[in-house]
C-alpha positions as CSV (number, residue, x, y, z in Angstrom):
1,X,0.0,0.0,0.0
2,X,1.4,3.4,-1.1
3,X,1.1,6.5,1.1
4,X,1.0,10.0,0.3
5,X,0.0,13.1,1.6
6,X,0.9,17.3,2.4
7,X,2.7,17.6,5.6
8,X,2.7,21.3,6.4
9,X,5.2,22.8,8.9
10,X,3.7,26.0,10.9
11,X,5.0,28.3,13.7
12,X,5.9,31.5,14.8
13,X,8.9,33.4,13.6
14,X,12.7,32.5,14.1
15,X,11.6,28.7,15.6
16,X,13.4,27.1,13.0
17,X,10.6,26.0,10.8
18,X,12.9,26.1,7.8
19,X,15.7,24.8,9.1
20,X,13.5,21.3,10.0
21,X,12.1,21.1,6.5
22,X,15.9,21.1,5.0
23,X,16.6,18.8,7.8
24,X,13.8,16.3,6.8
25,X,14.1,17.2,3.1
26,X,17.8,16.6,2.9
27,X,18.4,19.3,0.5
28,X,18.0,23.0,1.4
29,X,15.4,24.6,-0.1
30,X,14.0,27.2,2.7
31,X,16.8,29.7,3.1
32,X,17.8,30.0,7.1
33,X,18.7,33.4,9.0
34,X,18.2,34.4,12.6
35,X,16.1,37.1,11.0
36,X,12.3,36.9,11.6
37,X,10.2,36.9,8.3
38,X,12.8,35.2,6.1
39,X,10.1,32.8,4.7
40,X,8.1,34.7,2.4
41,X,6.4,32.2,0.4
42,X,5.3,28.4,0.9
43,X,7.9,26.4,-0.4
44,X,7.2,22.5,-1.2
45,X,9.8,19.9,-0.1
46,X,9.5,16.6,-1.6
47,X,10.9,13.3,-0.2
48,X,10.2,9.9,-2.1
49,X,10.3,6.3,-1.1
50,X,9.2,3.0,-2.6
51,X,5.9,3.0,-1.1
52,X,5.7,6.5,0.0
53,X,5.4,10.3,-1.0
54,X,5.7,12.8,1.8
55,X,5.2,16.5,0.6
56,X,6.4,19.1,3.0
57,X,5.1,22.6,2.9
58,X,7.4,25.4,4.9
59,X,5.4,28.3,5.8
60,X,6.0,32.2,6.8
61,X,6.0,32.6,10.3
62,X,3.3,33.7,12.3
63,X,2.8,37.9,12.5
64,X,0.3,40.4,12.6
65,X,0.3,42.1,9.5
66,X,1.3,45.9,9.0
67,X,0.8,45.7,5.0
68,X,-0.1,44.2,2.6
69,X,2.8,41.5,1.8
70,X,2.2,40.3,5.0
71,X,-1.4,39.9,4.9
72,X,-0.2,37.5,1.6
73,X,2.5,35.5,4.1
74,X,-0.8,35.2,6.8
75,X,-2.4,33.9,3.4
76,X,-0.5,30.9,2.9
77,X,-0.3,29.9,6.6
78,X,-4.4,30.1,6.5
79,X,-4.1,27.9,3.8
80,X,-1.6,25.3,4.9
81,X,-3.6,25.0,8.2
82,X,-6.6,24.2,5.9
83,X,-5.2,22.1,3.2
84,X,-2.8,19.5,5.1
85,X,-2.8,15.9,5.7
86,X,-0.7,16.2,8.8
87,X,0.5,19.8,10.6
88,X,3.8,20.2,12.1
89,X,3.4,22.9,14.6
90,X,7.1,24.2,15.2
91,X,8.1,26.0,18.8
92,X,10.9,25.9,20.6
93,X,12.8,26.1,24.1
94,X,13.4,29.9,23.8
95,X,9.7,31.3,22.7
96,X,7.0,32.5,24.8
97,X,4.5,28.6,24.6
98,X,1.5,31.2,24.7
99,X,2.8,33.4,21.7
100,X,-0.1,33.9,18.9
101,X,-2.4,31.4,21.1
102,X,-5.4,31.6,19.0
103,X,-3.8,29.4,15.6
104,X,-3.4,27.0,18.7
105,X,-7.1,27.4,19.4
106,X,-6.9,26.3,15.2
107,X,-4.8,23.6,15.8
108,X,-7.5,22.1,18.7
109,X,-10.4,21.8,16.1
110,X,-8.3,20.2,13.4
111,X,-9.6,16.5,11.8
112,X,-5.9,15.9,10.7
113,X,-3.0,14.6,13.1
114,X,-0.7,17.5,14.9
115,X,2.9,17.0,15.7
116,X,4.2,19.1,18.0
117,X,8.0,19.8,17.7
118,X,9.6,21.2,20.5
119,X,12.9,22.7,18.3
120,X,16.1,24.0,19.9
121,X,16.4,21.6,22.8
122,X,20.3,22.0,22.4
123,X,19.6,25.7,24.0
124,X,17.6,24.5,27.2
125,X,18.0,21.5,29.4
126,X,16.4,18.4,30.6
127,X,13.8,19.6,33.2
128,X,13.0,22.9,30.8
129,X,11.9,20.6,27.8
130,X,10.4,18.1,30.1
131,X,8.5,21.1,31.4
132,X,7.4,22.3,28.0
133,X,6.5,18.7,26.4
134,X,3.6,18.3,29.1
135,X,2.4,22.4,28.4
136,X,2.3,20.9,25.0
137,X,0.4,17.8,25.7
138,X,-2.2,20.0,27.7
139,X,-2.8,22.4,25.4
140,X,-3.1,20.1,22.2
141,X,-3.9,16.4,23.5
142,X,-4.8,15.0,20.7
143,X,-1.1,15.8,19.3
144,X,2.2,13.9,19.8
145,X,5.1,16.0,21.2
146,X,8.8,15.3,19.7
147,X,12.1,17.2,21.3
148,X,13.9,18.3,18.2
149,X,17.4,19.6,17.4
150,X,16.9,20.5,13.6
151,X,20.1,22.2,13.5
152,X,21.9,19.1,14.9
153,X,19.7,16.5,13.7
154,X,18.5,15.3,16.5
155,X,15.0,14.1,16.6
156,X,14.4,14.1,12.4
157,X,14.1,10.1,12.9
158,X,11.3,10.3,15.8
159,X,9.1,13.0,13.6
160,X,9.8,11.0,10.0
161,X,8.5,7.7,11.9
162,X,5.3,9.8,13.3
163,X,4.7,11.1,10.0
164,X,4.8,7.4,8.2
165,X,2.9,6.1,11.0
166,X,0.1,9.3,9.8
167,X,0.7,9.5,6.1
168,X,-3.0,8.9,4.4
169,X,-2.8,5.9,1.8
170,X,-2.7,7.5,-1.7
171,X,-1.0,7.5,-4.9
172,X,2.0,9.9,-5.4
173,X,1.0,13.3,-6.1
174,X,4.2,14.2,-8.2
175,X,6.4,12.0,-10.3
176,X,8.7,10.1,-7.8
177,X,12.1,12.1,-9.6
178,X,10.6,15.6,-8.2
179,X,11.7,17.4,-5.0
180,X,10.5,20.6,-5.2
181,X,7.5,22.6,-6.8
182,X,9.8,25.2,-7.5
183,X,12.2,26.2,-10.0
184,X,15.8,27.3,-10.7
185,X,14.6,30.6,-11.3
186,X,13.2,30.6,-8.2
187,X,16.2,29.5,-6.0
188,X,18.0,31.7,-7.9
189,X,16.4,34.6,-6.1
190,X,16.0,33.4,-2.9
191,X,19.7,32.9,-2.6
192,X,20.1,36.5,-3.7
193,X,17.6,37.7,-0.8
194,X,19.2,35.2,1.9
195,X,22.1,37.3,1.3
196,X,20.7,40.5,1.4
197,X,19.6,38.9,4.8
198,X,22.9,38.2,6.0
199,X,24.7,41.5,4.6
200,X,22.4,44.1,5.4
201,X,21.0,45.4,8.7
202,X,17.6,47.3,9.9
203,X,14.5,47.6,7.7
204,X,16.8,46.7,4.4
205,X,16.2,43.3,4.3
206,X,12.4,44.0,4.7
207,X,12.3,46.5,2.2
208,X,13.6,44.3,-0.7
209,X,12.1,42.1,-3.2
210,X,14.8,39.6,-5.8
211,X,13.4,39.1,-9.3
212,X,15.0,37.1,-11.9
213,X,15.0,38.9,-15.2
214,X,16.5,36.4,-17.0
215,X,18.2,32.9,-16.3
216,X,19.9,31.5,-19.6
217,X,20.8,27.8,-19.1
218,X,24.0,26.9,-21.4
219,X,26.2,23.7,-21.5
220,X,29.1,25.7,-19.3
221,X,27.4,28.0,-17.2
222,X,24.0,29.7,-16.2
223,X,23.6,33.2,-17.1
224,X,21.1,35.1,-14.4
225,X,20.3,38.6,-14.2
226,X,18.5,39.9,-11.3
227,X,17.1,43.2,-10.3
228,X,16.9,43.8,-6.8
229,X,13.7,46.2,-5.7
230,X,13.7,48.7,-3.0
231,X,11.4,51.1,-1.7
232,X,13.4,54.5,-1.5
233,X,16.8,55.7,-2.9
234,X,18.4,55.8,0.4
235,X,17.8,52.1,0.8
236,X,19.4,51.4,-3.1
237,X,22.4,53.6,-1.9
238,X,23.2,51.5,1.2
239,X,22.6,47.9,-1.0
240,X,25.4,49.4,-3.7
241,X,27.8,50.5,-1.0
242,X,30.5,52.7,-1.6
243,X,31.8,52.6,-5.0
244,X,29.4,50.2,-5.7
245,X,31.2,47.3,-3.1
246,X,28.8,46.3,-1.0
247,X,26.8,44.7,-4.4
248,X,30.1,43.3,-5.5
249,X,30.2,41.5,-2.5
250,X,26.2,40.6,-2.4
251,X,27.1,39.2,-5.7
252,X,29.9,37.2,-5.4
253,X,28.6,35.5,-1.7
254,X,25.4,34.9,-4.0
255,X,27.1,33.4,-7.1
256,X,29.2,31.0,-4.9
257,X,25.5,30.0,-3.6
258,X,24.2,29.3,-6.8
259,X,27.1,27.4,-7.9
260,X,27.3,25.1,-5.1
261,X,23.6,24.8,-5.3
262,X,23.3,24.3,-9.1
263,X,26.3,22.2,-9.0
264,X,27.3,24.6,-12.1
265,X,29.1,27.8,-12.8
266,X,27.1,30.7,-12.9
267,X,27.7,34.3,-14.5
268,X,25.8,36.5,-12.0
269,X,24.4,40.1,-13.1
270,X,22.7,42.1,-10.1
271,X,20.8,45.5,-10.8
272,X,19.0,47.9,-8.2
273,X,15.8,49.4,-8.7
274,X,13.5,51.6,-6.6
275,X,10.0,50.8,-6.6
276,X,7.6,52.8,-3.4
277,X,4.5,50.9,-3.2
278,X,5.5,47.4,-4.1
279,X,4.6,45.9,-0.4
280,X,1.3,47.5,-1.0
281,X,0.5,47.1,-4.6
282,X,-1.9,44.1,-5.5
283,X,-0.2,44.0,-9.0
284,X,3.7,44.0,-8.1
285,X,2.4,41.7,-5.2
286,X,1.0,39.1,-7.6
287,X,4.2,39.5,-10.2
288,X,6.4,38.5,-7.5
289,X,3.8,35.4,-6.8
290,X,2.2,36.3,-3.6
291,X,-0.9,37.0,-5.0
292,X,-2.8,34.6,-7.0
């Protein structure tokens, strides 16, 4: 019997959500900062065995919206909540348990199994995460509670086994040689914004959007050209640097990315735009695919 089914990974910010789906995935797909809101979109994972097909879903994390690119981000966690097979609700040692209570309150009335995985336990000890696996068990009883240390590892066995255990039987719903839903073009850009991410303090990261112009696929290399949005031409002065060397940099830590990603050698062309609205605007939102 073949089993198959959407296993979709929830939680509030910086609790590691996208580091556990790599983790489980095997390849990383989600990129990972200690930066709240690096997730943006819902990115599908896909791991394949002889008799099963487990799609994992990482989400944004949870927020209260401010505009309307957030109010997409709530979007997709809305919808994960209402189209998975199993949820994955991802805290950890270091969170307030009662942050954002009432998508617990969701999680209560839910038909579909819950795992609750306690992330981070490398951070806490013994009597903490003892502590915080029976709050868990309280508030959700119908949900199993797993100790996880994505980053390390530790625990991925315990939550794949739990998910077998609750996988619905079903055909595959992709072809067995697919892991992702997304494409190259896509990756491209996310490695561009991790980045951005990692080089660039305050509201910068926040305040930029990655699209890939153009991604030329040759027999040597890939040739990509990106333009980098931001919303005032303060913010495009700080992204170029002085003498344009804070790009330089963005571009080469990016390229290197891409190549080790791609497992090819890539020619990298990075241009800044400023564009006001585009957090706000319902058309710029649904170019950049957070609005359908």
């Amino acid at each position: 019997m073949h089993r198959s089914g959407f296993v979709n990974i929830i939680g509030n910010p910086n609790v590691g959500k996208s580091t556990l789906m790599n983790a489980l995935v095997g390849e990383k797909l989600s990129i990972v900062t200690a930066k709240a809101q690096t997730t943006r979109h819902r990115i599908m994972g896909i791991v394949n065995g002889e008799d099963y097909q487990i799609v994992y879903s990482d989400t944004p994390g949870i927020l209260r919206p401010n505009y309307r690119l957030q109010e997409n981000m709530m979007d997709f966690v809305r919808t994960a909540i209402g189209d998975a097979d199993i949820i994955l609700y991802v805290t950890d040692t270091v969170e307030k348990p009662d942050k954002n209570q009432e998508y617990v309150l969701k999680l209560k009335d839910l038909q579909c199994p819950v795992i609750v995985v306690i992330n981070k336990i490398d951070l806490s000890d013994q009597p903490r995460v003892l502590q915080l696996m029976d709050y868990w068990k309280e508030q959700l009883p119908q949900a199993v509670v797993i100790p996880a240390s994505a980053a390390h590892q530790f625990g991925m066995e315990a939550i794949m086994a739990e998910i077998l255990d609750k996988l619905p039987p079903s055909p595959p719903w992709y072809d067995k040689d697919t892991f992702t839903d997304r494409n190259l073009r896509f990756f491209a850009s996310e490695i561009i914004r991790e980045k951005i991410l990692l080089n660039y303090g305050q509201e910068i990261p926040y305040s930029c959007q990655v699209e890939v112009e153009s991604f030329k696929e040759g027999e040597q290399r890939y040739e990509i050209a990106a333009v980098i949005y931001v919303m005032r031409d303060s913010q495009k002065g700080i992204l170029i640097g002085k003498g344009g060397a804070a790009l330089k940099k963005l571009g080469t830590e990016s390229r290197l990315e891409m190549e080790d990603f791609f497992q090819k050698k890539v020619f990298l062309s990075l241009y800044v735009k400023v564009d006001p609205d585009w957090r706000e605007s319902r058309k710029e939102l649904r170019r950049f695919g957070y609005e359908e």
